[in-house]
C-alpha atoms as a printed R data frame, in Angstrom:
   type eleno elety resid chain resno      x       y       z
1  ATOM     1    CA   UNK     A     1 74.619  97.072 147.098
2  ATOM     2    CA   UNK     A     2 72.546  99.138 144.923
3  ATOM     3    CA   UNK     A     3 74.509 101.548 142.667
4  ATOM     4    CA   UNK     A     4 74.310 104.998 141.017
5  ATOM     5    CA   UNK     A     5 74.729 105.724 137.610
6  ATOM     6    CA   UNK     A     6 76.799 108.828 136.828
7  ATOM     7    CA   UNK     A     7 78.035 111.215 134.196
8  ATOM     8    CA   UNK     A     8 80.867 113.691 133.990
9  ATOM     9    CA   UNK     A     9 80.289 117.262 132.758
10 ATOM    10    CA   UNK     A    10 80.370 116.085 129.039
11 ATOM    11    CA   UNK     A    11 77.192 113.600 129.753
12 ATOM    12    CA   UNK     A    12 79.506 110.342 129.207
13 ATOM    13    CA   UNK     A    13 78.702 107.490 131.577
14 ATOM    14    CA   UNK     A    14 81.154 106.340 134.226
15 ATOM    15    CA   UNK     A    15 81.600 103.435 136.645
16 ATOM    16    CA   UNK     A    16 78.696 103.504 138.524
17 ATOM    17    CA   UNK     A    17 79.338 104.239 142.287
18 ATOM    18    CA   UNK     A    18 77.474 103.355 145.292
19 ATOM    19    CA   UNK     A    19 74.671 105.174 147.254
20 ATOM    20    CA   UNK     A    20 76.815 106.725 150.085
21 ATOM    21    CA   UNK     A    21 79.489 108.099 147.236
22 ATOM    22    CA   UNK     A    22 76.446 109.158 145.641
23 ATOM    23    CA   UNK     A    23 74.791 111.288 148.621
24 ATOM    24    CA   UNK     A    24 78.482 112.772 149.065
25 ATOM    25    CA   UNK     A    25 78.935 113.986 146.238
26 ATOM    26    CA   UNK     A    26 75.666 115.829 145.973
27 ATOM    27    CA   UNK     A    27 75.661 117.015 149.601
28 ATOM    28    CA   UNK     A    28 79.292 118.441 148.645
29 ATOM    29    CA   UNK     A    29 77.949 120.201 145.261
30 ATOM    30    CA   UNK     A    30 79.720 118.553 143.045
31 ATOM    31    CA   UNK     A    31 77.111 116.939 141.331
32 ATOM    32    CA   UNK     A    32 73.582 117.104 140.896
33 ATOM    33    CA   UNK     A    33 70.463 115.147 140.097
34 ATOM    34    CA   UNK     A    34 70.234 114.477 136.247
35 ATOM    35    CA   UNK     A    35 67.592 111.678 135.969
36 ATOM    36    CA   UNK     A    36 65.086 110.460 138.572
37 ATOM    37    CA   UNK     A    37 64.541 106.845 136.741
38 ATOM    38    CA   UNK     A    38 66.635 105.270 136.751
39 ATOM    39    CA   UNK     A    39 68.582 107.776 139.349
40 ATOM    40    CA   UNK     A    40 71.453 109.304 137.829
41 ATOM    41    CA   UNK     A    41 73.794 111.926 138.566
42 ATOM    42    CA   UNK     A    42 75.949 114.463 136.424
43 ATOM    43    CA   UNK     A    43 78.769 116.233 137.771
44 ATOM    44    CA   UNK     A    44 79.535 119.868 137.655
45 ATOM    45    CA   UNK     A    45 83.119 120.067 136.966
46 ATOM    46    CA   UNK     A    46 85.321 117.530 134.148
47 ATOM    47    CA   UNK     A    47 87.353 114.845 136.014
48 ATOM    48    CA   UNK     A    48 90.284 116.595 135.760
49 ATOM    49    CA   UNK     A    49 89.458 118.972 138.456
50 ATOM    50    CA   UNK     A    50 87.923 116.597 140.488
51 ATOM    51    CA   UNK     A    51 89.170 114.166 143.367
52 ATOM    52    CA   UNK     A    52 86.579 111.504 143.709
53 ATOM    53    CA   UNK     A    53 88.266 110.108 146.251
């Protein structure tokens, strides 16, 4: 399973998470494309007001 790298709002890394999480969250706007290579994604809002789940 190939996995995404990801940031929160204050560019810190996180677990990475898997593709389908991935698409998910940036089909649901709450995170967006950061890097290209290797793919990484940033999310809009801190953890705190965010359910990942």
């Amino acid at each position: 399973m190939t996995k995404v790298f990801i940031l929160d709002a204050n560019q810190q890394p996180l677990y990475p998470v898997g593709i389908s999480r991935a698409r998910l969250l940036l089909s649901q706007g709450k995170a967006s494309v950061f890097q290209r290579y290797p793919f990484t994604i940033i999310l809009k809002e801190s953890l705190s007001h965010l359910n990942l789940e």
